[in-house]
DSSP file (Angstrom, degrees, kcal/mol; ACC not computed):
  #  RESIDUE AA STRUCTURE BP1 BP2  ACC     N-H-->O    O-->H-N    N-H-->O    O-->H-N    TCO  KAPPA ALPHA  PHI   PSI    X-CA   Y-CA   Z-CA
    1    1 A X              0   0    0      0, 0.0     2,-0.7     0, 0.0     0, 0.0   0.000 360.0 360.0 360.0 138.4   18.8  -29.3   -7.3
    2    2 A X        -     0   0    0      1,-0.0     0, 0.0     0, 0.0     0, 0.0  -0.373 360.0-133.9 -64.8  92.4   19.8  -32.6   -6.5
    3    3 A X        -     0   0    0     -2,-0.7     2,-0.7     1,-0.1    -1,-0.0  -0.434  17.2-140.9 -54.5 147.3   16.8  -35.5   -7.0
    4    4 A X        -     0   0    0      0, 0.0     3,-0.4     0, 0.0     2,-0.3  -0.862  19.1-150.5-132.9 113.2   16.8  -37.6   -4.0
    5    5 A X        +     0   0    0     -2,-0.7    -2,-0.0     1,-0.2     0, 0.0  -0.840  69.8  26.7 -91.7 135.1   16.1  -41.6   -5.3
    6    6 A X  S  > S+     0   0    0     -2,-0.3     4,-0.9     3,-0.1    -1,-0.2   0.600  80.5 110.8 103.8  -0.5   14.3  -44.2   -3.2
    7    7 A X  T  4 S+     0   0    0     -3,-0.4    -2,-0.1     2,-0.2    -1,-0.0   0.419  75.9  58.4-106.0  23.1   11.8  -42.0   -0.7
    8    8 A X  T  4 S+     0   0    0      1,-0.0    -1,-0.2     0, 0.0    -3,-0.0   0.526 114.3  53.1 -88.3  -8.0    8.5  -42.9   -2.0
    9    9 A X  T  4 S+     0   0    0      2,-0.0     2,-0.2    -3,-0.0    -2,-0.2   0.900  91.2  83.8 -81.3 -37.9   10.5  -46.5   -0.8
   10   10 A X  S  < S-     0   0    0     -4,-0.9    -4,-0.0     1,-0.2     0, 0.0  -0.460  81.2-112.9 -96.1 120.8   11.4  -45.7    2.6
   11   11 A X     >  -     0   0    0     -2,-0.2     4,-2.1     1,-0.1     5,-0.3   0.272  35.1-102.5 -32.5 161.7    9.0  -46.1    5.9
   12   12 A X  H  > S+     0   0    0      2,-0.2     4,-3.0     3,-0.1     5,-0.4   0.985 124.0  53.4 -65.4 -52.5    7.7  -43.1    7.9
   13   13 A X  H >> S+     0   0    0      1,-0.2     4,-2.2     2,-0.2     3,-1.9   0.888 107.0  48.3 -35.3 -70.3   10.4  -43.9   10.5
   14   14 A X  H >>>S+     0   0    0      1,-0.2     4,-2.0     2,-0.2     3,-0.9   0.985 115.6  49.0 -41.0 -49.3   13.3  -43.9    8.0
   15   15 A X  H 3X5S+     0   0    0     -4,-2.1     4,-0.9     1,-0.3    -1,-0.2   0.926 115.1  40.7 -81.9  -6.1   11.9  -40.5    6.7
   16   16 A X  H <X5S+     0   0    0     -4,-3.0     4,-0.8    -3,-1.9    -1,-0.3   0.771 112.5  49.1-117.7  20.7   11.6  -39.0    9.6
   17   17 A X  H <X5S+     0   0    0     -4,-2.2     4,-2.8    -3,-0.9     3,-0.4   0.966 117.4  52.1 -78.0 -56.7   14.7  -40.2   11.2
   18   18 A X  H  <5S+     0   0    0     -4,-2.0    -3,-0.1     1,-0.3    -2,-0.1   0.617 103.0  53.4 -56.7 -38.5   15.9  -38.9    7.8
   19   19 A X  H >X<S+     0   0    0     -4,-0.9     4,-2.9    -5,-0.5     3,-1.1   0.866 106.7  54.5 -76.1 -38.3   14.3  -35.5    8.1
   20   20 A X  H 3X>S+     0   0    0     -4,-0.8     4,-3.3    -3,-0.4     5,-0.7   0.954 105.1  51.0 -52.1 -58.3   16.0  -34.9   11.5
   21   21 A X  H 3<5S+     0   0    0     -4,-2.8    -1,-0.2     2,-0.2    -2,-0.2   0.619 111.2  49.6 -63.9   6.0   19.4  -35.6   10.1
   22   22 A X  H <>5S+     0   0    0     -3,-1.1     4,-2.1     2,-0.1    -2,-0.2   0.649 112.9  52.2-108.3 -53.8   18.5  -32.9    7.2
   23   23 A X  H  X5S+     0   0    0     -4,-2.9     4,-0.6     1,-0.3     3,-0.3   0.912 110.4  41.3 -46.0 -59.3   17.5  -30.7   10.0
   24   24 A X  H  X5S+     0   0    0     -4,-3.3     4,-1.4     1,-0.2    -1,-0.3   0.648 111.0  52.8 -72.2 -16.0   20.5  -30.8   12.1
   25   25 A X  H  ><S+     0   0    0     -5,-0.7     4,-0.9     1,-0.2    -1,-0.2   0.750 105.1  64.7-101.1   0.7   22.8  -30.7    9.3
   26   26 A X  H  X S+     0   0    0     -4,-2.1     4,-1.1    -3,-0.3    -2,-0.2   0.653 110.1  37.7 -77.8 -11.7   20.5  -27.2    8.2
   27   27 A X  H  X S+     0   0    0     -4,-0.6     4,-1.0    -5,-0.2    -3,-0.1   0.684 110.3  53.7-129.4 -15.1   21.5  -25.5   11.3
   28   28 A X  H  X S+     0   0    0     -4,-1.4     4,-0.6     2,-0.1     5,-0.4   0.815 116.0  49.9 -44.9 -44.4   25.4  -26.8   11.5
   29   29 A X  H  X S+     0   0    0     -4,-0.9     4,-3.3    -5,-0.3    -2,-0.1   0.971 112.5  44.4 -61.3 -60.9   25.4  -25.2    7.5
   30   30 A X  H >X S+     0   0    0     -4,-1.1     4,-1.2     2,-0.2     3,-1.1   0.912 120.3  39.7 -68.2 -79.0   23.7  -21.7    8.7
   31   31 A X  H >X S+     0   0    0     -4,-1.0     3,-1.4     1,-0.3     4,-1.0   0.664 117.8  48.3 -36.6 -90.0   26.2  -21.4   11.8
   32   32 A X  H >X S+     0   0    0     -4,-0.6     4,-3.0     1,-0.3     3,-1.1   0.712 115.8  45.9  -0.7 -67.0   29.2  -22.8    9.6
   33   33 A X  H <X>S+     0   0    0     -4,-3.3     4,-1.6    -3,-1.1     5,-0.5   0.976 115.3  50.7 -57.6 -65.1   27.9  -20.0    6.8
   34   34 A X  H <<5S+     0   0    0     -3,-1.4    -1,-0.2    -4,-1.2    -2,-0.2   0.540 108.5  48.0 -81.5  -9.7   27.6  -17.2    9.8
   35   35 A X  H <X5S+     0   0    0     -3,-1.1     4,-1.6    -4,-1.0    -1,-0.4   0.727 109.0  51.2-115.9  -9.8   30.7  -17.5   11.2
   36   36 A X  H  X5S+     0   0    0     -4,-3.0     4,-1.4    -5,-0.4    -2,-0.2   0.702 115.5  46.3 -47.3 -18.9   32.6  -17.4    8.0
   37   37 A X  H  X5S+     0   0    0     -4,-1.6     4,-2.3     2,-0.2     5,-0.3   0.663 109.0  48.5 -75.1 -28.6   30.8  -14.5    7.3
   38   38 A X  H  ><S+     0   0    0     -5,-0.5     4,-3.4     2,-0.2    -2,-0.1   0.990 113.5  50.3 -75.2 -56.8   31.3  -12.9   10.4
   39   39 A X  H >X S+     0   0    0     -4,-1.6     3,-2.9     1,-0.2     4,-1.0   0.933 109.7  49.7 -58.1 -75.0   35.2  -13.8   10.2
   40   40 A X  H 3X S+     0   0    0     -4,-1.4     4,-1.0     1,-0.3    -1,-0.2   0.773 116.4  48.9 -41.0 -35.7   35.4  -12.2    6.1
   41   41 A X  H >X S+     0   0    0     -4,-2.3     3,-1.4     2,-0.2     4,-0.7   0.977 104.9  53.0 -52.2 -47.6   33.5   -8.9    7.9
   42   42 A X  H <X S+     0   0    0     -4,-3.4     4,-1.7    -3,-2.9     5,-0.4   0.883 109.9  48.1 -75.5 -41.4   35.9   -9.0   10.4
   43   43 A X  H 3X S+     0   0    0     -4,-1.0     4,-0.9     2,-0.2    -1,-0.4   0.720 110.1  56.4 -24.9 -43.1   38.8   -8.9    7.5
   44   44 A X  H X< S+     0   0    0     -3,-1.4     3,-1.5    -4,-1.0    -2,-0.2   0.917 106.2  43.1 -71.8 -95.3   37.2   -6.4    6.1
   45   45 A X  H 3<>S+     0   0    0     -4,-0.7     5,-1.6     1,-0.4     3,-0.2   0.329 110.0  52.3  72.7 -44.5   37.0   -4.0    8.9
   46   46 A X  H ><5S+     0   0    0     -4,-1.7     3,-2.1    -5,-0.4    -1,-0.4   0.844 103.4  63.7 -96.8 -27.2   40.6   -4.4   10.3
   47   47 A X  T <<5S+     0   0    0     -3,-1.5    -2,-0.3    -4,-0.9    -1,-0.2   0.752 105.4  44.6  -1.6 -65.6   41.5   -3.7    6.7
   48   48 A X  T 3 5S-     0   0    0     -3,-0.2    -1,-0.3     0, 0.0    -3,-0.2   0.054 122.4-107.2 -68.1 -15.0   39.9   -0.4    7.2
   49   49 A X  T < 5S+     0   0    0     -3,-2.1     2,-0.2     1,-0.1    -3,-0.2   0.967  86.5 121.3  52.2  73.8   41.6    0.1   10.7
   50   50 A X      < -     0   0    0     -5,-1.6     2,-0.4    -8,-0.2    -1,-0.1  -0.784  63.1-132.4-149.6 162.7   37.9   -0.6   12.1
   51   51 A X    >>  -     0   0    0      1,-0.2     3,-2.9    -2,-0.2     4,-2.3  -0.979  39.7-107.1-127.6 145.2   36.5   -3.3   14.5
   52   52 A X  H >> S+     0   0    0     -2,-0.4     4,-1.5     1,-0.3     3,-0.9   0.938 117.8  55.4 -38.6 -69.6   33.2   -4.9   13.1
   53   53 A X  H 3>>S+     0   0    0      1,-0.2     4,-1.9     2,-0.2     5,-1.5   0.738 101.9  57.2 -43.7 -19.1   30.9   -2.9   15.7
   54   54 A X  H <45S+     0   0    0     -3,-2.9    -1,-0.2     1,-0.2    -2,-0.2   0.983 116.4  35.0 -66.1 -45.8   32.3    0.5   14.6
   55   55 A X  H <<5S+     0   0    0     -4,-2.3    -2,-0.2    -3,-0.9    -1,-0.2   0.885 124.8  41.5 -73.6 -29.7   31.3   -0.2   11.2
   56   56 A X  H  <5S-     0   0    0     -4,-1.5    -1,-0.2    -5,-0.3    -2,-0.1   0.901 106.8-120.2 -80.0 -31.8   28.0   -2.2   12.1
   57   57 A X  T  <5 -     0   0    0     -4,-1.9     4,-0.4    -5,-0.4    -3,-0.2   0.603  20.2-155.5 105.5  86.5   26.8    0.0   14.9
   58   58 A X  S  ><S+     0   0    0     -5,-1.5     4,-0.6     1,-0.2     3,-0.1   0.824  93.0  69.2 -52.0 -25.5   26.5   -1.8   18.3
   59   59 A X  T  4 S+     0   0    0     -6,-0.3     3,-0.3     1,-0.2    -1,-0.2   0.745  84.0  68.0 -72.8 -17.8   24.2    0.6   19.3
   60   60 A X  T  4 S+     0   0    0      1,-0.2    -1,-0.2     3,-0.0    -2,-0.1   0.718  94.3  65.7 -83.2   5.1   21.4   -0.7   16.7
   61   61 A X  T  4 S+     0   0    0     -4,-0.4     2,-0.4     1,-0.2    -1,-0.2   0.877 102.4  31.0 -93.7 -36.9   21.1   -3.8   18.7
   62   62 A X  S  < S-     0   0    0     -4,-0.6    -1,-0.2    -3,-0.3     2,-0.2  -0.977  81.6-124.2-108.8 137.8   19.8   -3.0   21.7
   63   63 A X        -     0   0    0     -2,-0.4     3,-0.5    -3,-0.1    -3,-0.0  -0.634  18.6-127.6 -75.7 143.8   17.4   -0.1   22.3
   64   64 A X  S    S+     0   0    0     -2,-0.2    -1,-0.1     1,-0.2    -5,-0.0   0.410 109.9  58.9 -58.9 -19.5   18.4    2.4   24.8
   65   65 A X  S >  S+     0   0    0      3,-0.1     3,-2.2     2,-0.0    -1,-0.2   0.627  72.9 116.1 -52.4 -51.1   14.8    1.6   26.2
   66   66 A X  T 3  S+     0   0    0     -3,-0.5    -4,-0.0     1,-0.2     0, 0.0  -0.036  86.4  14.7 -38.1 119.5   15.2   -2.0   26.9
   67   67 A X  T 3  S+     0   0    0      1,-0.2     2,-0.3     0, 0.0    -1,-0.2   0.274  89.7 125.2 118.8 -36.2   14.9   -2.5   30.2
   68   68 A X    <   -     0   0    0     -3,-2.2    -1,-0.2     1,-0.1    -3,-0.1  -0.641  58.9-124.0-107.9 125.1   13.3    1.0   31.3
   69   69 A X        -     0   0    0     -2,-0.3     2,-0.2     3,-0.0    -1,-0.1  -0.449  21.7-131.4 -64.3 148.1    9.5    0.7   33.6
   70   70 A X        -     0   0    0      1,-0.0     2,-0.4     0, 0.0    16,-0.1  -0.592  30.6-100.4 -88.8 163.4    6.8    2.6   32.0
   71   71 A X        -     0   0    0     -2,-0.2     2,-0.3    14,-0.1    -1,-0.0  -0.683  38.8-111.6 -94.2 115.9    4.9    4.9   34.6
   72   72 A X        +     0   0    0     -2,-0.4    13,-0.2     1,-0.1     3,-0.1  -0.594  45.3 172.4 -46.4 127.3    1.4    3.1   35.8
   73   73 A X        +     0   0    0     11,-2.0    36,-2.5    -2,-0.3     2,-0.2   0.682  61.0  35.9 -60.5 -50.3   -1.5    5.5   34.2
   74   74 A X  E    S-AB  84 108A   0     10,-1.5    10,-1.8    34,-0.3     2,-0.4  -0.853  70.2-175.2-142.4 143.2   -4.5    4.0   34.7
   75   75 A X  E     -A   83   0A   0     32,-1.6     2,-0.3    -2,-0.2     8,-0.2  -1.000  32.7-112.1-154.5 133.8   -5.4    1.6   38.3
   76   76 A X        -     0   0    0      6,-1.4     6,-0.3     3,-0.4    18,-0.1  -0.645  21.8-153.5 -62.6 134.6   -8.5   -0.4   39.1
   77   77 A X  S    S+     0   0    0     -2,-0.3     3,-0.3     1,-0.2    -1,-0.1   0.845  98.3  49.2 -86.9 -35.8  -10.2    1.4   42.0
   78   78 A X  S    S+     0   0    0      1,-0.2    -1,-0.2     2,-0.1     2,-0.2   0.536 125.1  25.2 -95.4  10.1  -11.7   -1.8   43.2
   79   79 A X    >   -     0   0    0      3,-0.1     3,-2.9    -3,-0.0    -3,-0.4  -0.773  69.1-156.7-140.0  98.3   -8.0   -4.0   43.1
   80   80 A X  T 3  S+     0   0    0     -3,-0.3    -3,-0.1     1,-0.3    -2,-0.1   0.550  87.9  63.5 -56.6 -12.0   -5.0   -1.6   43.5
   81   81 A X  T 3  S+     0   0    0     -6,-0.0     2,-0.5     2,-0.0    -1,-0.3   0.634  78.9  92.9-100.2   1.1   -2.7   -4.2   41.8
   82   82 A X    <   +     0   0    0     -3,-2.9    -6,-1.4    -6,-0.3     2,-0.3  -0.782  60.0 163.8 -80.7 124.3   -4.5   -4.1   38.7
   83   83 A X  E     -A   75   0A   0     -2,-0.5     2,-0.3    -8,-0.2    -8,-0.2  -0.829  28.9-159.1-121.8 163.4   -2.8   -1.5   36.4
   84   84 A X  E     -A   74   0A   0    -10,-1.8   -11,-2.0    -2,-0.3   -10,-1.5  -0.983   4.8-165.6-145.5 138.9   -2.6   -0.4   33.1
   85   85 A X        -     0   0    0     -2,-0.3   -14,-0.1   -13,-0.2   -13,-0.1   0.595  52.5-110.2 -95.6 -10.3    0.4    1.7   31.3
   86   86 A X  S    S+     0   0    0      3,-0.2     4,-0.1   -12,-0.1   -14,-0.0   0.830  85.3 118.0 108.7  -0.3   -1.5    2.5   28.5
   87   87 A X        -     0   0    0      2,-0.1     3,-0.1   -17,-0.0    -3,-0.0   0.996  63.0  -8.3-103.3 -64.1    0.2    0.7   26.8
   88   88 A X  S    S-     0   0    0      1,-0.4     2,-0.1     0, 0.0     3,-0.0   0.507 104.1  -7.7 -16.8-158.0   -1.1   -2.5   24.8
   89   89 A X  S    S-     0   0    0      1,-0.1    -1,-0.4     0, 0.0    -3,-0.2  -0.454  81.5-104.1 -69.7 160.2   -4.1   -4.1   24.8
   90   90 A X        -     0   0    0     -3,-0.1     2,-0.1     1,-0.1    -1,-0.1  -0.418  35.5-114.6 -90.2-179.9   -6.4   -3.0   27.4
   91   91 A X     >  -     0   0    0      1,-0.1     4,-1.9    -2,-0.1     3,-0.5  -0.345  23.1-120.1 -80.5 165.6   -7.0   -5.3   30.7
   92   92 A X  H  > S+     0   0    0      1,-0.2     4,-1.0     2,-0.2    -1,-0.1   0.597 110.7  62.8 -39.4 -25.4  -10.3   -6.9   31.4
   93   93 A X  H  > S+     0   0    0      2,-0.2     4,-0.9     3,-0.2    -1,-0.2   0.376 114.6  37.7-144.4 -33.6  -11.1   -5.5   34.4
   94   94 A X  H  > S+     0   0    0     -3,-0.5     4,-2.6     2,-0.2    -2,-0.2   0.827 112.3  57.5-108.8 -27.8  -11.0   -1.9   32.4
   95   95 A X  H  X S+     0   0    0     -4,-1.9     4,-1.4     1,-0.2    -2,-0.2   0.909 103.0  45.5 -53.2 -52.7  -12.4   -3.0   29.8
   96   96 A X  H  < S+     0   0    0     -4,-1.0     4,-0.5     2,-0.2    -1,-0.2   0.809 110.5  56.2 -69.7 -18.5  -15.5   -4.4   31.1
   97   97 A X  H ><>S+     0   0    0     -4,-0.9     3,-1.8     1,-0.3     5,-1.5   0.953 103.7  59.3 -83.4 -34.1  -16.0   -0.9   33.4
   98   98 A X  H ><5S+     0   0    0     -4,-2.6     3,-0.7     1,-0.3    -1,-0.3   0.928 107.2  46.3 -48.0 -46.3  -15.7    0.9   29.7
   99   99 A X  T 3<5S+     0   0    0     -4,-1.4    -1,-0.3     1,-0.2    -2,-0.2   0.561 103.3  59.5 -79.8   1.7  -19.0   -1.4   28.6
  100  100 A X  T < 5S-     0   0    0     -3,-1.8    -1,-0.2    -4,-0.5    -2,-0.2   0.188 128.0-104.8-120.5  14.5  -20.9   -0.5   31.7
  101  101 A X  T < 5S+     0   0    0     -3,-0.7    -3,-0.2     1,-0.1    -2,-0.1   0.368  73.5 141.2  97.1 -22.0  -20.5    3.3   30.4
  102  102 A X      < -     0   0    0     -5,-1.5     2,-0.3     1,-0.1    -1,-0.1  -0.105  50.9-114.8 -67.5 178.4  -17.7    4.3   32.8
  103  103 A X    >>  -     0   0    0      1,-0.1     4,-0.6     0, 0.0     3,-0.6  -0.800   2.2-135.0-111.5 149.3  -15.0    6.6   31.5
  104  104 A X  T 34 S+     0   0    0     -2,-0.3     4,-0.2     1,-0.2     3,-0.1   0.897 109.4  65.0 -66.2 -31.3  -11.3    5.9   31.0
  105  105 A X  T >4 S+     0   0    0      1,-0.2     3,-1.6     2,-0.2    -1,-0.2   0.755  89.1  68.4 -76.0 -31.6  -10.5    9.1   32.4
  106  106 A X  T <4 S+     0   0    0     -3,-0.6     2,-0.2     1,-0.2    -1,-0.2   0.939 105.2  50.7 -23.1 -93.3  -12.2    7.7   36.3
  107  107 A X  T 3< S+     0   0    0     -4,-0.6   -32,-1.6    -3,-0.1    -1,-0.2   0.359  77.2 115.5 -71.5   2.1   -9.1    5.3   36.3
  108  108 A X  B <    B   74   0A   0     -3,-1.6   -34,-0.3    -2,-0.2   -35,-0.0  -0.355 360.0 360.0 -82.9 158.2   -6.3    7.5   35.7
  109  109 A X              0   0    0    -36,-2.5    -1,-0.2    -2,-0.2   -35,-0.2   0.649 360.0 360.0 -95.8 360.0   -4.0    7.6   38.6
């Protein structure tokens, strides 16, 4: 790796003007790098008499899920626009009637 001379010398400005310009030229490199890669796949692949997505799988990029409401379960009695699916953490609102003894099974709709 390449020693860098001259930055115990340099002001904070200069090094972090300096660190920006390191920055920006780290994420022109990775794009630069990812679409030469992307192109040599894509060589590959018609090679094969393929198009990239048959061989990577298009489908594995989005879930078939994405997108799709869960079904409300559980509803505050005393604010009908509180819900829960059941899904995460629970809300406040159900949470606190759980310390005060009530049962989850009370909220389900």
């Amino acid at each position: 790796m390449a020693k860098v001379n001259g930055l115990d010398k340099m002001s904070f400005a200069e090094l972090a003007e300096l660190r920006d310009r390191v920055d920006a030229a780290m994420v022109a490199a990775k794009e630069s790098e990812k679409d030469h890669l992307r192109a040599e796949m894509e060589a590959m692949a018609a090679r094969a008499g393929l198009s990239l997505s048959e061989v990577i799988g298009a489908s594995r990029t989005q879930s078939k899920l994405k997108g799709t409401k869960v079904t409300v379960k559980y509803r505050n009695p005393k604010n009908s626009e509180e819900t829960w699916t059941g899904r995460g953490r629970k809300p406040n609102w159900l949470v606190a009637a759980l310390k005060k003894g009530q049962k989850l099974e009370t909220f389900q709709v």
